[in-house]
N, C-alpha and C positions, 0 to 999 in steps of 0.2 A: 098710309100714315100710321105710326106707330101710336096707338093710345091708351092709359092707363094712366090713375091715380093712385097716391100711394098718399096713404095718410098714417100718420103716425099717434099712437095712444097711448096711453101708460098700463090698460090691461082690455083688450079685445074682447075678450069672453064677459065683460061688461056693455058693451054696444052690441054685439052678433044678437042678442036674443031681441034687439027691436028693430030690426031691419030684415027684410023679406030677402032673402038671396040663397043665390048657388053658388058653395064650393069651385074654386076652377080646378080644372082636371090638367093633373101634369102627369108626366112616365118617368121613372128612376128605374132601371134596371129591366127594362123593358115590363117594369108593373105599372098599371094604372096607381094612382092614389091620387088623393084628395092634394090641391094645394095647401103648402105653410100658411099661408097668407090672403091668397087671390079671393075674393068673391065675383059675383056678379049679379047686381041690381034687376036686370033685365031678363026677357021671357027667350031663355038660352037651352037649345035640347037639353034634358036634363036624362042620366044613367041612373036609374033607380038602386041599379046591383051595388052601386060604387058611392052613390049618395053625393056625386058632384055633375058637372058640366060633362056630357055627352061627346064633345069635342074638345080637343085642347087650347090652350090657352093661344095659342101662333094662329092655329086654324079660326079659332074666335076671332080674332085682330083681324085675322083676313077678309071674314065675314062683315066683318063692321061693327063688333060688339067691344067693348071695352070692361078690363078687367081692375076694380078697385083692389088695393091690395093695404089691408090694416094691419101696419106693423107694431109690434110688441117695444115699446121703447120703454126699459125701467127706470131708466135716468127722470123721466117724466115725476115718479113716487118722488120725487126729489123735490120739486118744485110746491111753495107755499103757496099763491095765489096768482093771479094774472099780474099783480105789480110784482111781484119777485121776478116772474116768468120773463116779463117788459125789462125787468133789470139788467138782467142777467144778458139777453140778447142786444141790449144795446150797452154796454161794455165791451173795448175793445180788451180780449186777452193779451196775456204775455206768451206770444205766441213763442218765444225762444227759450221758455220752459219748456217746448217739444223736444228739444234737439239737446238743451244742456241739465235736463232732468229725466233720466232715460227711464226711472224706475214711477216717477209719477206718469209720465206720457203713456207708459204699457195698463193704465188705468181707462184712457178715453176710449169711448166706443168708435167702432169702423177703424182707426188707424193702431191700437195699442201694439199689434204684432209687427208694428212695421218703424221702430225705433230707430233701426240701421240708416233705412231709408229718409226717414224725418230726418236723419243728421246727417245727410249727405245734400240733400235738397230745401230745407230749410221754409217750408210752406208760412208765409209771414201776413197772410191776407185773407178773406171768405175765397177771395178769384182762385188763388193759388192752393189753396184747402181745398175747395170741390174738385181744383183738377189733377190734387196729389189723388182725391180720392178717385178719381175714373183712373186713373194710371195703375191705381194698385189693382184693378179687374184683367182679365186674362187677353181682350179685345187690345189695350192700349198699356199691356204691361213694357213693349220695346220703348215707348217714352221714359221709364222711368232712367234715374240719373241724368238724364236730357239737362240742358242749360232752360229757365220758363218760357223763353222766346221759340225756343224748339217745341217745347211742347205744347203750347198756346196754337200751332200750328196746324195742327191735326186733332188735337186732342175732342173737340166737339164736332169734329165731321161725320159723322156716324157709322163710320167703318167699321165693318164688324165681323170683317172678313177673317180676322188671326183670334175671335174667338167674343164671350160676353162682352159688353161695352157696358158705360153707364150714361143719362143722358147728360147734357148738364141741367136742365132741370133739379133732376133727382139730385147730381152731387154735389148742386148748391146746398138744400135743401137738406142733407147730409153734413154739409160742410158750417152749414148754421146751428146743426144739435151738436158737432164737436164743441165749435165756438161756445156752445150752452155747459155743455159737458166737462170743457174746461172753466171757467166760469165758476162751475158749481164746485169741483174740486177745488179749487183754490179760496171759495167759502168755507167748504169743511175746512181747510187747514188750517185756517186763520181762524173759525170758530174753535177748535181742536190747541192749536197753540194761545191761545188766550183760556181757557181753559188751565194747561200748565201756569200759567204766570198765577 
C-alpha cells in the first residue's frame, strides 16, 4: 500500500524546527540528495554523510514507513484568517474564466502552464479539476483531450505503468488550493478594480 501525507503550509522552515525528523533520501542523476519536501517522523536508518533517510523513499514504502511531505504553498501568505480561508473554499469559482481568460488562468498554481489544454477540456468542477490535474502527470498524460466519461475511466486506477501518476487524494486536494487560488485572484481584482473607481 502506497502511503504518505502531504500537507501543505505557507512557509515550512517555520514548522521543521519543532518536529523531530529525517530528510527523505531521493537520487537525481544518480546522486543521493536530500528530498524537496519528504520527511520522516519515525526511527528510519538514517546516512549521517547525507543528513537524510539511509534508504529511499520507494524502499521506505516498502518497508512500512511512511513519508510526510510539507509543501511550500505561497498562495497560503494570501490568506487573512480562518473565515477568509472558510470563505474562499466555499465559493464556487467562475470556473470558465479558465478557458476564456487565458492570461489570468496562467496565474493559478498546478495548472497555469496548461491554458491550451484548460480550453480544450474545460474542467468545470473540484471532480473534473483534480482529474485535469492527474491528467497533466506523465502516468495519465494519454487521457488528456479525452471526452470526462473517458477519462473518469482509468484516471484513478493507479496505473502507473506509462510513467508518475497522481493519487486522487492528492488531486483533489490540489484541485481545492486552485479553487482557493482562483478565489483569491479574483478578490485581488475586484479589490484592485475598486481601487481605480
Amino acid at each position: 500500500m502506497s502511503a504518505d501525507i502531504d500537507i501543505d503550509l505557507a512557509d515550512r522552515n517555520q514548522v521543521l524546527p519543532f518536529i523531530q525528523s529525517i530528510a527523505a533520501r531521493q537520487y537525481q542523476q544518480g546522486q543521493v540528495r536530500r528530498h524537496n519536501s519528504g520527511i520522516y517522523v519515525t526511527d528510519i536508518p538514517y546516512d549521517p554523510v547525507n543528513h537524510c533517510a539511509a534508504i529511499d523513499y520507494e524502499t521506505a514504502e516498502q518497508r512500512g514507513y511512511f513519508k510526510i511531505d510539507l509543501l511550500n504553498m505561497s498562495v497560503y501568505h494570501l490568506i487573512k484568517s480562518q473565515k477568509h480561508y472558510d470563505m474562499l473554499l466555499s465559493t464556487e469559482p467562475t470556473w470558465a474564466r479558465l478557458w476564456n481568460d487565458r492570461e489570468w488562468a496562467k496565474q493559478i498554481m498546478h495548472i497555469g502552464n496548461y491554458t491550451d489544454l484548460l480550453a480544450k477540456m474545460k474542467p468545470d468542477s473540484i471532480t473534473r479539476m483534480a482529474a485535469f490535474i492527474a491528467i497533466i502527470r506523465p502516468g495519465k498524460a494519454h487521457l488528456q483531450n479525452c471526452i470526462w466519461s473517458e477519462v473518469f475511466e482509468s484516471v484513478w486506477d493507479g496505473d502507473n505503468s506509462k510513467g508518475f501518476i497522481f493519487k486522487k487524494s492528492h488531486s483533489i486536494s490540489y484541485a481545492m488550493l486552485v479553487k482557493l487560488h482562483m478565489n483569491l485572484l479574483t478578490e485581488i481584482n475586484q479589490a484592485s478594480d475598486a481601487q481605480v473607481l
